[in-house]
Kinemage of the C-alpha trace (Angstrom):
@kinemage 1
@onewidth
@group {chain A} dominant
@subgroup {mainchain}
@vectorlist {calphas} color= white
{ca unk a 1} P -23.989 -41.369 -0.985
{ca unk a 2} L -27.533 -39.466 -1.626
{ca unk a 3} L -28.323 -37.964 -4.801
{ca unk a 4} L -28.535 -34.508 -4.723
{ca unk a 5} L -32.283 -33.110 -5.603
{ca unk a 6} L -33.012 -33.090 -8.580
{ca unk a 7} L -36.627 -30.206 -8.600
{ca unk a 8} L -35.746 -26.731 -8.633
{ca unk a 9} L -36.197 -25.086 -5.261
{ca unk a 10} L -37.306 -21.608 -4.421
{ca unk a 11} L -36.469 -20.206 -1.171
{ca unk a 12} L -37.758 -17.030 0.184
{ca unk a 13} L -35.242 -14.767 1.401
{ca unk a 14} L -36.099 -11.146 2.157
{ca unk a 15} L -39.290 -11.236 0.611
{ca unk a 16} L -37.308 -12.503 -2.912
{ca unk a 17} L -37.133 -15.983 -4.145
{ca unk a 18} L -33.998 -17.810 -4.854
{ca unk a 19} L -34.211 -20.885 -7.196
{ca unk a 20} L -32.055 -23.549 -6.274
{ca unk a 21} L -31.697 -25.549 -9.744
{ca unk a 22} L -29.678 -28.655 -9.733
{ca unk a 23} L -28.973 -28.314 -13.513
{ca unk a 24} L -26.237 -25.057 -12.352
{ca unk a 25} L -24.443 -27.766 -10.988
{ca unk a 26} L -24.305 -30.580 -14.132
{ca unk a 27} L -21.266 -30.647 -16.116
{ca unk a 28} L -19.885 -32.842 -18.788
{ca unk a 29} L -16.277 -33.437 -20.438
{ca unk a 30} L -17.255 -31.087 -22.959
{ca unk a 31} L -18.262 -28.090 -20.844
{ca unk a 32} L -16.407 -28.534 -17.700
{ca unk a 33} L -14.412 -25.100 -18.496
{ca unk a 34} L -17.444 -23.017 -18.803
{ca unk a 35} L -18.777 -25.055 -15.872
{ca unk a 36} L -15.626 -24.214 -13.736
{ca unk a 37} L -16.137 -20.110 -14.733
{ca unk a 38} L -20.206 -20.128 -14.092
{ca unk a 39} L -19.737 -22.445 -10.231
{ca unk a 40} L -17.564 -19.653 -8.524
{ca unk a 41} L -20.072 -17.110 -9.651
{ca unk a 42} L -23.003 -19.497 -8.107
{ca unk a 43} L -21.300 -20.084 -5.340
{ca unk a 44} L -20.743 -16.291 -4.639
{ca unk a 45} L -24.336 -15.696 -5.024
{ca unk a 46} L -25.849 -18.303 -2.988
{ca unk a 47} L -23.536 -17.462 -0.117
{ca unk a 48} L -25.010 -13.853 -0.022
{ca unk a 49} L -28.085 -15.318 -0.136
{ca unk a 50} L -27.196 -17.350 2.870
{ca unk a 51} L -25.925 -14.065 4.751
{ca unk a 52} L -29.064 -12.121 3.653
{ca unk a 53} L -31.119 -15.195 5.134
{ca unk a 54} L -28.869 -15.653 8.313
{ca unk a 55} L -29.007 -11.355 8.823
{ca unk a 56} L -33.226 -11.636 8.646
{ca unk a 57} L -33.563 -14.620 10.620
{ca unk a 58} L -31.221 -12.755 13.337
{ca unk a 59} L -33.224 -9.938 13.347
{ca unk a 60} L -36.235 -11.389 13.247
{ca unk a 61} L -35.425 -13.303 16.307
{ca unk a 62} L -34.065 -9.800 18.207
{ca unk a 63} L -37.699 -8.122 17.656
{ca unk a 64} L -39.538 -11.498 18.460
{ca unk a 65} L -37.189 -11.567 22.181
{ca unk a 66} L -38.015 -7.811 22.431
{ca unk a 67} L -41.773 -8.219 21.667
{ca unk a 68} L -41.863 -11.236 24.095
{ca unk a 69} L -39.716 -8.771 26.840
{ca unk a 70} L -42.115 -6.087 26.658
{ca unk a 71} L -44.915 -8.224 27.279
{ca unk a 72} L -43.447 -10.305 29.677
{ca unk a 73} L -42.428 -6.863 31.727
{ca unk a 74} L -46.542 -5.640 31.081
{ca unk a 75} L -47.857 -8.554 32.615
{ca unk a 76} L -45.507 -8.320 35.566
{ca unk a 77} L -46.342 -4.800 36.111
{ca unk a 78} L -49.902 -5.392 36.542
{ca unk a 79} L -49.250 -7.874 39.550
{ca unk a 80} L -48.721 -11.284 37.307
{ca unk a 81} L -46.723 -13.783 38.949
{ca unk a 82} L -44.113 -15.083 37.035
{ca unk a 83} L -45.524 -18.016 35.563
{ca unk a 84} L -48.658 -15.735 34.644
{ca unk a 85} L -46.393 -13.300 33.600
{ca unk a 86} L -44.162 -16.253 30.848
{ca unk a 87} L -47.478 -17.806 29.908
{ca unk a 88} L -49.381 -14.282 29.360
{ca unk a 89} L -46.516 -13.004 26.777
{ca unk a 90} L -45.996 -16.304 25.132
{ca unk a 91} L -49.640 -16.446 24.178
{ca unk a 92} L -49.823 -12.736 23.058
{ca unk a 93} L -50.589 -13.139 19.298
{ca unk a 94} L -48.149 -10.266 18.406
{ca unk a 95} L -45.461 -12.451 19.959
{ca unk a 96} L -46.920 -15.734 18.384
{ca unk a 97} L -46.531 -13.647 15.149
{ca unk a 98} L -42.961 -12.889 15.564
{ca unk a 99} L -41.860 -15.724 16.629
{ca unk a 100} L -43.273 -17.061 13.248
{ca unk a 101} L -40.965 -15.075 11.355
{ca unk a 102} L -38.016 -16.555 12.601
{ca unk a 103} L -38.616 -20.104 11.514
């Protein structure tokens, strides 16, 4: 089996960083009560976290595929074939910069 990390990690979710510290999760004979209270309470907070994250990747993603539509439909407009017309909205940097935010 792997050992679990052992560095706190921050993630960014929703422009607010979540630490991700291994030492929430050590326990020992002597505090494995208080351990048992504190882990549902961790657990409960780092699955919002993981909703909040899942929700702004989503919608990140929804507003890239829009951004990408709209440009895609411009370039067709003007006469683009439909090559020109994949190739001119995937290089659109207001596209590139959404589709940033989703990974």
């Amino acid at each position: 089996m792997k050992n679990p990390p052992i560095e706190v990690i921050t993630v960014l979710v929703e422009n607010k960083e979540i630490k991700l510290d291994p030492k929430n999760m050590e326990f020992t004979d002597g505090n494995i009560s208080e351990f048992m209270q504190k882990e549902y309470g961790w657990i409960d907070y780092f699955g919002k976290q993981l909703e909040l994250a899942q929700k702004a990747r989503l919608l990140a993603e929804i507003e890239a595929e829009s951004i990408y539509s709209k440009k895609y439909v411009e370039a067709k407009d003007n006469g683009g074939t439909e090559q020109y017309a994949k190739a001119k909205a995937c290089s659109d940097p207001e596209v590139v910069a959404s589709k940033k935010k989703c990974g």
